[in-house]
VOROVO-227384 format. One record per residue (C-alpha): residue number from 1; residue in one letter; x, y, z. Coordinates in Angstrom, 3 decimals, always signed. Last residue first. Layout:
BEGIN
<r seq="NUM" type="a" c1="X" c2="Y" c3="Z"/>
...
***
This chain:
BEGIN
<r seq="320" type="x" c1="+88.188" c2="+96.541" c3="+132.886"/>
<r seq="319" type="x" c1="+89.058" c2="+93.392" c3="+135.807"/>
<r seq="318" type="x" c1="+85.779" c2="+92.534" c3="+137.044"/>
<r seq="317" type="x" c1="+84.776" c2="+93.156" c3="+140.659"/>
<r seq="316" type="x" c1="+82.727" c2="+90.493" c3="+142.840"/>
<r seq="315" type="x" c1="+83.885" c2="+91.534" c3="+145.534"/>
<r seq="314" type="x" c1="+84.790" c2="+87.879" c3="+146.464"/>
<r seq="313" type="x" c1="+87.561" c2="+88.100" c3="+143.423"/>
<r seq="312" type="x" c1="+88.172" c2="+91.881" c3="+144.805"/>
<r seq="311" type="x" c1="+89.587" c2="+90.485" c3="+148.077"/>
<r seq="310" type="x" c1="+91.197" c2="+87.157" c3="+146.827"/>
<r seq="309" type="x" c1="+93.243" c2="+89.391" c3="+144.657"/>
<r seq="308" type="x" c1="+93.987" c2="+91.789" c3="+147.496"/>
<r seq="307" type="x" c1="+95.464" c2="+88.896" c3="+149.074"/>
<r seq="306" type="x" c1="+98.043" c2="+87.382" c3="+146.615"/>
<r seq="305" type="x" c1="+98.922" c2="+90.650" c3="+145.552"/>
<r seq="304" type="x" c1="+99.468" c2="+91.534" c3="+149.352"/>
<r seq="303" type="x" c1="+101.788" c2="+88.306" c3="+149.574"/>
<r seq="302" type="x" c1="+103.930" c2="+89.444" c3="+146.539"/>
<r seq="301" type="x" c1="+104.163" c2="+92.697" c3="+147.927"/>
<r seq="300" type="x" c1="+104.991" c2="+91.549" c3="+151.126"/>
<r seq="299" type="x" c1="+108.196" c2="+89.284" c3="+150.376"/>
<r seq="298" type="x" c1="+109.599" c2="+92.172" c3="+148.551"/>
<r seq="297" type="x" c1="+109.193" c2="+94.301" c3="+151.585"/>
<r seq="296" type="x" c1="+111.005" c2="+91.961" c3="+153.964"/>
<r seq="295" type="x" c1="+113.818" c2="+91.662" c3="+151.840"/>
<r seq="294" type="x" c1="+114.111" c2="+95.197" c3="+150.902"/>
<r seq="293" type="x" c1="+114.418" c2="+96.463" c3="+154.770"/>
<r seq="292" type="x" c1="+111.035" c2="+97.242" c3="+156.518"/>
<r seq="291" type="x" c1="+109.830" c2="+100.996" c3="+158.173"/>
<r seq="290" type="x" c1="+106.212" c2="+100.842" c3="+159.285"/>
<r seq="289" type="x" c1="+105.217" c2="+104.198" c3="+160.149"/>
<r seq="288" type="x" c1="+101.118" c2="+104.893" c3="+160.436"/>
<r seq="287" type="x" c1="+99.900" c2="+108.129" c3="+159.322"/>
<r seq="286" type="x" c1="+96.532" c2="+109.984" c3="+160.559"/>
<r seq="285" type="x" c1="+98.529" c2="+112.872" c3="+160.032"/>
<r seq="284" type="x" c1="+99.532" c2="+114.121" c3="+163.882"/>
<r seq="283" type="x" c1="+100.942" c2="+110.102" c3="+164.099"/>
<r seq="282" type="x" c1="+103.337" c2="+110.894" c3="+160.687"/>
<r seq="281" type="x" c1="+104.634" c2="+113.955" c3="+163.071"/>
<r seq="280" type="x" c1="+105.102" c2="+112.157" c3="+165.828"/>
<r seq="279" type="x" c1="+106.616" c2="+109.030" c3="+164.152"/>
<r seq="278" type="x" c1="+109.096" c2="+112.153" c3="+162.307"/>
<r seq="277" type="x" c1="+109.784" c2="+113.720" c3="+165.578"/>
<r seq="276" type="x" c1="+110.315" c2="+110.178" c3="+167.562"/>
<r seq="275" type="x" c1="+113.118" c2="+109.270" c3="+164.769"/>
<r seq="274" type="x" c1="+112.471" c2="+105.539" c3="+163.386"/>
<r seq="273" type="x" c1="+110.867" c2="+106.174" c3="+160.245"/>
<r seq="272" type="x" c1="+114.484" c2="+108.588" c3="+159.274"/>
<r seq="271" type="x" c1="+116.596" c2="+105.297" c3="+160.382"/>
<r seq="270" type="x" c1="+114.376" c2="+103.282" c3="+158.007"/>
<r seq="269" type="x" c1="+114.595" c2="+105.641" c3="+154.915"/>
<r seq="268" type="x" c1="+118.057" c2="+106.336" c3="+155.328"/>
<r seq="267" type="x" c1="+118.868" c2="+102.528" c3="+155.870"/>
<r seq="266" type="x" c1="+116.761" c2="+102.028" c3="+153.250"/>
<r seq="265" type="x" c1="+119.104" c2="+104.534" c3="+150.293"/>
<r seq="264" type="x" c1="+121.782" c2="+103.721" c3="+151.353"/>
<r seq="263" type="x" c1="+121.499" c2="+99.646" c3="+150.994"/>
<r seq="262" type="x" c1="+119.184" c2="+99.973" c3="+147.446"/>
<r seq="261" type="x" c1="+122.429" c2="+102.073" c3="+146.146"/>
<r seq="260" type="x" c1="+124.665" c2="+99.280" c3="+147.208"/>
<r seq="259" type="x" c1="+122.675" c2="+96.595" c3="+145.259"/>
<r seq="258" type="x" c1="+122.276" c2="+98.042" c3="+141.876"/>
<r seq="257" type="x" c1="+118.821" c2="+99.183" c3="+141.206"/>
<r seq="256" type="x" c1="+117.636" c2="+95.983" c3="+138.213"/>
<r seq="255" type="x" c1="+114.055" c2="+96.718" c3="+138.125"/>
<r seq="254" type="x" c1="+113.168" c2="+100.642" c3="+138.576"/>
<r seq="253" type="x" c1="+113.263" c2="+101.923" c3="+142.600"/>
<r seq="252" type="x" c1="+110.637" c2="+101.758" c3="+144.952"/>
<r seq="251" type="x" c1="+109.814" c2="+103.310" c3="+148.404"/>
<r seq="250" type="x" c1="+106.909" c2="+101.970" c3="+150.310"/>
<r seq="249" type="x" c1="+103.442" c2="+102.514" c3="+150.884"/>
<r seq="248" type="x" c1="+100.473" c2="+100.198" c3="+152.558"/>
<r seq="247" type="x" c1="+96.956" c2="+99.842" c3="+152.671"/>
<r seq="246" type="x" c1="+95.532" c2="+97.202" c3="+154.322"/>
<r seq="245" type="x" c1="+92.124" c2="+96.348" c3="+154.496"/>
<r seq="244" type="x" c1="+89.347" c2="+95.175" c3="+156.996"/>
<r seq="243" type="x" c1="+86.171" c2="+93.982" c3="+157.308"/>
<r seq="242" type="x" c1="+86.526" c2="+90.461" c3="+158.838"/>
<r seq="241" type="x" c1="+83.201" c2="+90.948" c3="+160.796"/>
<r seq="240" type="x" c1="+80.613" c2="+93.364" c3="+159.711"/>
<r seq="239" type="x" c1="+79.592" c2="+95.823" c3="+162.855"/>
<r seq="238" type="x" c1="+82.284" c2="+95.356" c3="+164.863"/>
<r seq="237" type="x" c1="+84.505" c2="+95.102" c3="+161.593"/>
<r seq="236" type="x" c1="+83.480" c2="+98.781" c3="+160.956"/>
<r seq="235" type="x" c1="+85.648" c2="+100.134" c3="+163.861"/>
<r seq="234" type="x" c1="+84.219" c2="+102.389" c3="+166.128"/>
<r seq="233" type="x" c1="+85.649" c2="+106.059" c3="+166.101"/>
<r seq="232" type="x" c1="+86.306" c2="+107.022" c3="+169.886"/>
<r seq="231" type="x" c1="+90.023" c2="+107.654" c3="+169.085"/>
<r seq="230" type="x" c1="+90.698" c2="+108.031" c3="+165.806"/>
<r seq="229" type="x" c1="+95.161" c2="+108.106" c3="+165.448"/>
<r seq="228" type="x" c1="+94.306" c2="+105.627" c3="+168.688"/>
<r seq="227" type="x" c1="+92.729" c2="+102.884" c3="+166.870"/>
<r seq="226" type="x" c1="+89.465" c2="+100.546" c3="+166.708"/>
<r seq="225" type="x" c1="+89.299" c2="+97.117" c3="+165.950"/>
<r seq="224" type="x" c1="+88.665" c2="+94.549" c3="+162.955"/>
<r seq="223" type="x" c1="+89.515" c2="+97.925" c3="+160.051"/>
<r seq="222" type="x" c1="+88.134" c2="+100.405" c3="+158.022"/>
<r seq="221" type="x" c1="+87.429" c2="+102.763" c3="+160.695"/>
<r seq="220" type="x" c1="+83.912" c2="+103.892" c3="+161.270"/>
<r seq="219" type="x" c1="+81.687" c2="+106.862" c3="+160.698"/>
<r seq="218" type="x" c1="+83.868" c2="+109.608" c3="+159.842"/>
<r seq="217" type="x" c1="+82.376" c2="+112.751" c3="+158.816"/>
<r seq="216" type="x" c1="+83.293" c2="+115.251" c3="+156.599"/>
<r seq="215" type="x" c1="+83.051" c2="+119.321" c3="+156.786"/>
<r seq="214" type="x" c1="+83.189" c2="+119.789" c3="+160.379"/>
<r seq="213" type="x" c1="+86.591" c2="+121.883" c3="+160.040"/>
<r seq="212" type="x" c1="+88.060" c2="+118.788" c3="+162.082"/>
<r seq="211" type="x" c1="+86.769" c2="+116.400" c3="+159.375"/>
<r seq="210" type="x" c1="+87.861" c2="+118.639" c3="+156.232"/>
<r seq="209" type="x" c1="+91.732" c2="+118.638" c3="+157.606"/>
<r seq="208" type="x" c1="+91.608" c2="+114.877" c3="+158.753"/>
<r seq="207" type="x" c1="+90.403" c2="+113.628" c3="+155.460"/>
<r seq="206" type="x" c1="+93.880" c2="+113.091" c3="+153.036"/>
<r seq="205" type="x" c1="+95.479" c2="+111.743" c3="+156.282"/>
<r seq="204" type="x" c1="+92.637" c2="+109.519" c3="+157.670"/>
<r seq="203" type="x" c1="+92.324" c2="+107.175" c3="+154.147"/>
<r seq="202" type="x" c1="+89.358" c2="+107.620" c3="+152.483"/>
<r seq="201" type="x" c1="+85.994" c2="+105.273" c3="+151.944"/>
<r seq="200" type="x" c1="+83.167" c2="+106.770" c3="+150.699"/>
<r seq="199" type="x" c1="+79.717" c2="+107.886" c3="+150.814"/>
<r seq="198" type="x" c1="+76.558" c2="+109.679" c3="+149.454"/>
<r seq="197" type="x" c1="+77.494" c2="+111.418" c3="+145.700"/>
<r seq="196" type="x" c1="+77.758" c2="+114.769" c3="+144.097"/>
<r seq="195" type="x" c1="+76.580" c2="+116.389" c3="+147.817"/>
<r seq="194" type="x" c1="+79.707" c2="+119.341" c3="+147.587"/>
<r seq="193" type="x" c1="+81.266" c2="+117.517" c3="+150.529"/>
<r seq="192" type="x" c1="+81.428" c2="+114.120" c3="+148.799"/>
<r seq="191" type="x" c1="+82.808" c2="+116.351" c3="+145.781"/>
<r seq="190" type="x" c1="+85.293" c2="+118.498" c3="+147.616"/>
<r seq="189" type="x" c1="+86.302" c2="+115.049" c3="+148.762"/>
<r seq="188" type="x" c1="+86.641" c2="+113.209" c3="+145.521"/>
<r seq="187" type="x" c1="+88.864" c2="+116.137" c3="+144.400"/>
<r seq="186" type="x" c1="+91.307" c2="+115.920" c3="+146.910"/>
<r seq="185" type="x" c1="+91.423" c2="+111.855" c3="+146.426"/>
<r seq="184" type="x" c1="+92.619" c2="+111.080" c3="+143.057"/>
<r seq="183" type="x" c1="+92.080" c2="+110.563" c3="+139.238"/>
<r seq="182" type="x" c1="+88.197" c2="+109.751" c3="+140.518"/>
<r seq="181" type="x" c1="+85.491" c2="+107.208" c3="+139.890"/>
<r seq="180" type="x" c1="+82.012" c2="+107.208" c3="+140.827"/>
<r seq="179" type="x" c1="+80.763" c2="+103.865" c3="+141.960"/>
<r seq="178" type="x" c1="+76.772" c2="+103.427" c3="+141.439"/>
<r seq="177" type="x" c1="+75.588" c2="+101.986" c3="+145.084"/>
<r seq="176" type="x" c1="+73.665" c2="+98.324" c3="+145.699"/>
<r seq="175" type="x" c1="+73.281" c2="+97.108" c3="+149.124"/>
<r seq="174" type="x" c1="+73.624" c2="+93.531" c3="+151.270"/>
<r seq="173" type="x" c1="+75.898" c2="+95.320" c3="+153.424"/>
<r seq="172" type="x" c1="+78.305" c2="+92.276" c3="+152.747"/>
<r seq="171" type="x" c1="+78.352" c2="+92.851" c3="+149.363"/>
<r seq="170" type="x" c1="+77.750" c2="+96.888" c3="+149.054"/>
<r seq="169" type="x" c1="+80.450" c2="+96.690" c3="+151.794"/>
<r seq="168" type="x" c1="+83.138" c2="+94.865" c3="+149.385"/>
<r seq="167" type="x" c1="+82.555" c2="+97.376" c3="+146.483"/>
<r seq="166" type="x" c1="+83.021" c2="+100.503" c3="+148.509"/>
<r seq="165" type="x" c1="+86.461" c2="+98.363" c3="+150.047"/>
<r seq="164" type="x" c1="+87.240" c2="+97.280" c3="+146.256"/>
<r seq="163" type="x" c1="+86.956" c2="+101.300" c3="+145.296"/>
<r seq="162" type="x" c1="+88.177" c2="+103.156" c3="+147.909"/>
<r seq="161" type="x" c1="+91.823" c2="+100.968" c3="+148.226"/>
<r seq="160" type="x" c1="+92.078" c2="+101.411" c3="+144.454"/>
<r seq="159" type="x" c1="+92.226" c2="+105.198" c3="+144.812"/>
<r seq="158" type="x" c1="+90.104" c2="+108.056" c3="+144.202"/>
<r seq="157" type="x" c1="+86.294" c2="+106.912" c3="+145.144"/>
<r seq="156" type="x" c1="+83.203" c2="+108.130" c3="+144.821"/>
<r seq="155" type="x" c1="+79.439" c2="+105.862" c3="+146.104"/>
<r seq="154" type="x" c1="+76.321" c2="+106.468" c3="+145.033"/>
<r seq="153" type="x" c1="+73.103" c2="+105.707" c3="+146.535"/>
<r seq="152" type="x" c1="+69.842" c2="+104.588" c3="+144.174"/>
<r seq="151" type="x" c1="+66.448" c2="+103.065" c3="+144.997"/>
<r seq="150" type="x" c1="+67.213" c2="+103.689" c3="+148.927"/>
<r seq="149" type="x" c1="+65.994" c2="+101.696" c3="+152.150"/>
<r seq="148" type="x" c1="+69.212" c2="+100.049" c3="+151.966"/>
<r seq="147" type="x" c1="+71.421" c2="+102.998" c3="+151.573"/>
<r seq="146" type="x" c1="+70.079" c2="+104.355" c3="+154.818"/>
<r seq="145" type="x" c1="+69.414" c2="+101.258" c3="+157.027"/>
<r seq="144" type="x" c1="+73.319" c2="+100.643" c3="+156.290"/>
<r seq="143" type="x" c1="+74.351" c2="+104.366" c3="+157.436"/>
<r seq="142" type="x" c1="+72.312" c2="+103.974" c3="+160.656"/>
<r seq="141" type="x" c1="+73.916" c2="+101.054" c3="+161.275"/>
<r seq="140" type="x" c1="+77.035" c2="+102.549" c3="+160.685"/>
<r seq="139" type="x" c1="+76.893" c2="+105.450" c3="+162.785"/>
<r seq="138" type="x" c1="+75.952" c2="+109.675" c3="+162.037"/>
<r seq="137" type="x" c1="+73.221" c2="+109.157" c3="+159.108"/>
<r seq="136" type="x" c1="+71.417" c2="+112.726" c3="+158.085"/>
<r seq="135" type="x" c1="+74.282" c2="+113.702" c3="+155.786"/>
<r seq="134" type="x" c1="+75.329" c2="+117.157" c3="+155.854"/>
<r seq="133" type="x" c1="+78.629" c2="+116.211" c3="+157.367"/>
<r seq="132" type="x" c1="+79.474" c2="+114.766" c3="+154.499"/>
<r seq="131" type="x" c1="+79.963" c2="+111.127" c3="+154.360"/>
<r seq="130" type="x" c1="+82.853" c2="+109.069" c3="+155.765"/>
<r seq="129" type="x" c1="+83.915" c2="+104.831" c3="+155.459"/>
<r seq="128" type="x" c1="+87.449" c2="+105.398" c3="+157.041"/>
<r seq="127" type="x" c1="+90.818" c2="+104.407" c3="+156.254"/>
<r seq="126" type="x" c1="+94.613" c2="+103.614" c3="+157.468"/>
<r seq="125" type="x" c1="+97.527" c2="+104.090" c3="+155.536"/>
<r seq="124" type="x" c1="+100.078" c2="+101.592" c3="+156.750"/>
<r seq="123" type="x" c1="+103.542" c2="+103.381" c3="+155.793"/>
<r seq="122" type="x" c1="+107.462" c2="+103.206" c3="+154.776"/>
<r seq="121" type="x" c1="+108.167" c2="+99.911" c3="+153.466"/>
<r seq="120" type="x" c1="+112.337" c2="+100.093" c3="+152.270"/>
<r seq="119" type="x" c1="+114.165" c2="+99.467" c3="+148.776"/>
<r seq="118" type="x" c1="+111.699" c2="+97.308" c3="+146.388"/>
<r seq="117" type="x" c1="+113.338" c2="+96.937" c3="+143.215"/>
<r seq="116" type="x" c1="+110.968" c2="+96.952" c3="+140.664"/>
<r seq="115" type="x" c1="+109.756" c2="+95.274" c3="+137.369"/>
<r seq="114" type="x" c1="+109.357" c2="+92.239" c3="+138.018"/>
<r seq="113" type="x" c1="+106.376" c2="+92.788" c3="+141.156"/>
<r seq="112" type="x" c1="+103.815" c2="+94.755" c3="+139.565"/>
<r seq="111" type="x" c1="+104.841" c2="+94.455" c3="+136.315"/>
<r seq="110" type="x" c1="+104.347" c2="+97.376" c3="+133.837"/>
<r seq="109" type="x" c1="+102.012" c2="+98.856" c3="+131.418"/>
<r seq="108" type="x" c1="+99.228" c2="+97.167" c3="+132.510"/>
<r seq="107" type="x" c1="+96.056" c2="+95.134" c3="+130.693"/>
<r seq="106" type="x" c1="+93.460" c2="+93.667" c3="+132.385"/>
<r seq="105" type="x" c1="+92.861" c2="+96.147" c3="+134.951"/>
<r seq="104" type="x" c1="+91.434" c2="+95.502" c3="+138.303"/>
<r seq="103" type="x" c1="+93.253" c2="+92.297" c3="+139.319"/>
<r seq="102" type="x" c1="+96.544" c2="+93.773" c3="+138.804"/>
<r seq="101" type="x" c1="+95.892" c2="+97.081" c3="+139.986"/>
<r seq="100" type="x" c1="+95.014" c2="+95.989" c3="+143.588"/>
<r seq="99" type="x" c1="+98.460" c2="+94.859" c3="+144.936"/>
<r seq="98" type="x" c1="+100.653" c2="+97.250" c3="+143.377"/>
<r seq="97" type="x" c1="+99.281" c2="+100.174" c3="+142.000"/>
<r seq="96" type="x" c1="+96.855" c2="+100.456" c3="+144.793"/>
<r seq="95" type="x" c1="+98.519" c2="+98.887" c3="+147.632"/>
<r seq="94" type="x" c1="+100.939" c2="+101.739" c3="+147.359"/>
<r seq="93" type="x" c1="+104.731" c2="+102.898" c3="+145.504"/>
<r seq="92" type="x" c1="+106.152" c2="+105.952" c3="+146.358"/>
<r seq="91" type="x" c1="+108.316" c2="+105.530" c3="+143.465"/>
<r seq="90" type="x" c1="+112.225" c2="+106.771" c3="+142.348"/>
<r seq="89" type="x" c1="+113.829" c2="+108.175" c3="+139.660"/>
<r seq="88" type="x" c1="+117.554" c2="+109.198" c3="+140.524"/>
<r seq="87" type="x" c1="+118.747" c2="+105.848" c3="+141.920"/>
<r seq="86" type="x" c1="+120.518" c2="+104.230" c3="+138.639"/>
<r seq="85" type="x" c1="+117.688" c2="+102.369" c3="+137.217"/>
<r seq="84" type="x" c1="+116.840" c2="+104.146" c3="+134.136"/>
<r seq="83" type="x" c1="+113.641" c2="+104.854" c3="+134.338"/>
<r seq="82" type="x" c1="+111.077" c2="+102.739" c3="+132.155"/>
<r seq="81" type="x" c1="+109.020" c2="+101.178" c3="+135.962"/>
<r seq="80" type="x" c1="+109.311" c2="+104.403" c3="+136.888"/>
<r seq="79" type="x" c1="+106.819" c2="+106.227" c3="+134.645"/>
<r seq="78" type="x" c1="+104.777" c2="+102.681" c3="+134.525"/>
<r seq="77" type="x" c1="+104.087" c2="+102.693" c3="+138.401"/>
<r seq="76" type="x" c1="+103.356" c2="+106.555" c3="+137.987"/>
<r seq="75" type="x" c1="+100.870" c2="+106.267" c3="+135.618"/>
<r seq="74" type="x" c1="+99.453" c2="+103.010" c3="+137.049"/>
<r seq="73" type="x" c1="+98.749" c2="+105.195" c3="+140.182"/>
<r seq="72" type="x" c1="+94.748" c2="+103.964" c3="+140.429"/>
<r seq="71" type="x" c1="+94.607" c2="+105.226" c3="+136.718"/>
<r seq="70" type="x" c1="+95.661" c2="+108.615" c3="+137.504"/>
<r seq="69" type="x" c1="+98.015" c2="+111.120" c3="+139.039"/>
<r seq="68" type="x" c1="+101.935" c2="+112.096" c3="+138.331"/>
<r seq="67" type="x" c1="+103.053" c2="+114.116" c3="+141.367"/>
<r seq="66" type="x" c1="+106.958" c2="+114.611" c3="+140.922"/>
<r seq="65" type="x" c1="+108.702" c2="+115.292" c3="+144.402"/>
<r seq="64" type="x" c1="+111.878" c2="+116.417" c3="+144.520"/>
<r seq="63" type="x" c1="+114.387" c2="+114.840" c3="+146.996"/>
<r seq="62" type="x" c1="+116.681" c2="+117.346" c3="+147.307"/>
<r seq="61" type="x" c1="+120.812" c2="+115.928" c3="+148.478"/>
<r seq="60" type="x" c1="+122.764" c2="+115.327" c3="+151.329"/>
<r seq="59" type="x" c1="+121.829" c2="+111.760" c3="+151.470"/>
<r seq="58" type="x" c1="+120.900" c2="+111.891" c3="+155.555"/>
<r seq="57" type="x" c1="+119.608" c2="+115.227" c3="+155.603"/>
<r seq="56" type="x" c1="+117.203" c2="+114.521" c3="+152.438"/>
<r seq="55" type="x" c1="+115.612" c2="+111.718" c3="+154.361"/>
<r seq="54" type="x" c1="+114.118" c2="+114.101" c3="+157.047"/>
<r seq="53" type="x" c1="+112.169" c2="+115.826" c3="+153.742"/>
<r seq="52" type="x" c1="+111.744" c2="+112.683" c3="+152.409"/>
<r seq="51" type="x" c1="+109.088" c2="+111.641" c3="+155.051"/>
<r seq="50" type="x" c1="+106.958" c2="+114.402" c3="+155.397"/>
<r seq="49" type="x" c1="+106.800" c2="+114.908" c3="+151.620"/>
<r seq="48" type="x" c1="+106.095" c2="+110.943" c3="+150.933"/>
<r seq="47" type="x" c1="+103.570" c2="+110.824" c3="+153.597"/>
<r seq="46" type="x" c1="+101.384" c2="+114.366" c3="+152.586"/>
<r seq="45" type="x" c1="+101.429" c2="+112.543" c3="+148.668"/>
<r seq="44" type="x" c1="+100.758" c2="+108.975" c3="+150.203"/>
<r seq="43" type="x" c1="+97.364" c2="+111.083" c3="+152.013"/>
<r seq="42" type="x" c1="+96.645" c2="+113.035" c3="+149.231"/>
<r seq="41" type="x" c1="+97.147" c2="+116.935" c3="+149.513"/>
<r seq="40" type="x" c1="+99.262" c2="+116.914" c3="+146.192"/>
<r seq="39" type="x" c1="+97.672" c2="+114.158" c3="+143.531"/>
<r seq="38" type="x" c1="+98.348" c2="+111.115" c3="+143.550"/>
<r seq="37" type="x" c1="+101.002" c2="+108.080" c3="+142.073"/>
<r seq="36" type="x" c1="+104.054" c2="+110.024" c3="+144.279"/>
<r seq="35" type="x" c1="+107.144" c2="+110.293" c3="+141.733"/>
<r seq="34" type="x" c1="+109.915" c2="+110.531" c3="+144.265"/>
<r seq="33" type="x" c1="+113.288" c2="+112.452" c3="+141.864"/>
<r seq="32" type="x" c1="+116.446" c2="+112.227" c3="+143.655"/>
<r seq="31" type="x" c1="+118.708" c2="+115.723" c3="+143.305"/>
<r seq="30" type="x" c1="+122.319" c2="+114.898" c3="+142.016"/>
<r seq="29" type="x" c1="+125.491" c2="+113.078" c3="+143.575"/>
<r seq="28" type="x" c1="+123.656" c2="+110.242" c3="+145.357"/>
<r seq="27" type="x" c1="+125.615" c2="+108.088" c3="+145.496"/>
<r seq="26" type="x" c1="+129.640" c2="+108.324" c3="+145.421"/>
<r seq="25" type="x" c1="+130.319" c2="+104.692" c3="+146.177"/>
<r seq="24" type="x" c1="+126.722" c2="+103.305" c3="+144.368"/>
<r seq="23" type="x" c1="+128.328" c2="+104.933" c3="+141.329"/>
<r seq="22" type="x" c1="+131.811" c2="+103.093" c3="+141.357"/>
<r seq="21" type="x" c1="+130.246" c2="+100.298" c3="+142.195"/>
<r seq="20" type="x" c1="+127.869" c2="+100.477" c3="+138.818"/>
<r seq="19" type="x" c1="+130.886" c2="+101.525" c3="+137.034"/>
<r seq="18" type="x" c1="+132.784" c2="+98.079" c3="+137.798"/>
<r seq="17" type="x" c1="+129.436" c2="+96.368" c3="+137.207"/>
<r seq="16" type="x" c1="+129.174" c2="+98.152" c3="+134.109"/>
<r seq="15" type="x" c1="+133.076" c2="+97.415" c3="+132.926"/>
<r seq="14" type="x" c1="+132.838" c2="+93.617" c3="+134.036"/>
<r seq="13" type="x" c1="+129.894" c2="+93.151" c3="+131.801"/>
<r seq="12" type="x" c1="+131.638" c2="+94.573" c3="+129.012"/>
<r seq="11" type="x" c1="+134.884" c2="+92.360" c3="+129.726"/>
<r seq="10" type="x" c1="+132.755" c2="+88.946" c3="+129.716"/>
<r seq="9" type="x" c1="+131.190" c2="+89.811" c3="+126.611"/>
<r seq="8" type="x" c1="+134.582" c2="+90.051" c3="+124.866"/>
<r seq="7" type="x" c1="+135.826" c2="+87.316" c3="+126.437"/>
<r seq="6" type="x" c1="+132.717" c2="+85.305" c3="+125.379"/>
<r seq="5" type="x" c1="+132.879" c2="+86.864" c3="+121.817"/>
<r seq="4" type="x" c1="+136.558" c2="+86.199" c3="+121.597"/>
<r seq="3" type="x" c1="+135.560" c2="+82.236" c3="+122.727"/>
<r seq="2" type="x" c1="+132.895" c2="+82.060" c3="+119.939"/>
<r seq="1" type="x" c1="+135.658" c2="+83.472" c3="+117.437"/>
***
């Protein structure tokens, strides 16, 4: 009988992987569902649209995006993370569910790492500490003599990147601020516009609309050294060295994305990242491309874990 059940189990397996192949052959067949962790008009949100609409030429099929917002993305990461892994529910997966969400929260609904198959890194989302333009501080030193010589700042933030980098410069800006939170970024910036709280960091994509209608304003680049998608914009490491961050996206599938499908589906990611109309077009956004195979990804996310836990351990944050 043991042997029977071995045979038996043995001839079960052989029928899914034999219908796995058979799917990855024919993929895609149906519309691909991108769940994007924020809200429309944030900056992974204006990425993933840009991006998978050149990536829907090469599969021959929609991409529909699903925005589902909140907790830093852990909605999202935990919507995907119980899909059934055959290359119709996908993630825009970020530093925020990812990297930072595992040393913010004590409890989450999924594994960071486990449960996903990385397929391709798409994007470096660089960010800025901003105020509104209203606010009587216009460079960083100004800024830190501000919220210094102040009983009570306050800080918002809509992502996971905002809120260790908000905590990090109250640290080494030797300040205090009350953190505001926020579901996602569009609404923290009608708010930091509106005067509900002082500063915050964003990332250039979500920003760059309210900035050149002289509504925000930029006061250094959360980074060691200055780039060209802000030209003229100082970066805030030359003012506190070894202040920088990296945010990063990348497509995702559910743990256990057969092998083939993970194959078509990065190479059409990688080859769209590397056409001069789509790095144009991520470059008009504040966007950075940074197309990477599987391999290369997987080894990143478990190094950025590593990192952005040593991050918001000095911080001083405590997992909630």
């Amino acid at each position: 009988m043991p042997t029977l059940h071995r045979i038996a189990r043995a001839l079960a397996l052989l029928t899914t992987l034999t219908l796995a192949a058979a799917q990855a052959q024919t993929y895609p067949t149906k519309p691909i569902r991108v769940v994007v962790p924020f809200a429309a008009g944030s900056g992974t949100d204006v990425m993933t649209r840009v991006l998978m609409d050149d990536v829907n030429k090469g599969l021959g099929v929609p991409m529909v995006i699903d925005n589902k917002p909140g907790a830093n993305g852990s909605v999202a990461a935990e919507l995907v993370a119980r899909a059934v892994p055959d290359g119709y529910t996908l993630l825009l997966g970020t530093s925020s569910a990812h990297s930072a969400n595992p040393w913010l929260f004590k409890k989450l609904g999924y594994a960071p790492i486990r449960d996903f198959t990385p397929i391709a890194r798409t994007t470096n989302f660089p960010f800025v500490l901003a105020v509104s333009a209203a606010s009587v501080v216009k460079t960083v030193p100004e800024f830190l003599d501000w919220v210094r010589g102040s009983a009570q700042r306050n800080m918002g933030y809509g992502n996971a990147t905002g809120q260790v980098a908000g905590a990090h410069l109250m640290v080494a800006g030797g300040f205090k601020a009350a953190s505001v939170p926020y579901r996602s970024t569009p609404p923290a910036l009608v708010d930091l516009v509106g005067g509900q709280f002082d500063f915050m960091f964003v990332d250039i994509a979500s920003s760059q609309g309210l900035v050149k209608d002289g509504k925000v304003r930029p006061l250094a680049l959360m980074a060691d050294r200055s780039s060209p998608l802000m030209p003229g914009l100082p970066a805030l490491g030359e003012t506190l060295p070894g202040f920088s961050y990296l945010a990063w996206g990348g497509l995702m599938g559910p743990a256990g994305l057969p092998r083939e499908i993970v194959q078509r589906l990065s190479a059409e990611v990688i080859k769209s990242l590397n056409k001069p109309a789509v790095r144009e077009r991520f470059a008009s956004l504040g966007l950075e491309p940074y197309p990477a195979p599987p391999e290369e990804f997987a080894a990143f996310m478990v190094e950025q874990e590593a990192a952005w836990g040593a991050r918001i351990k000095a911080a001083g944050i405590q997992a909630e």
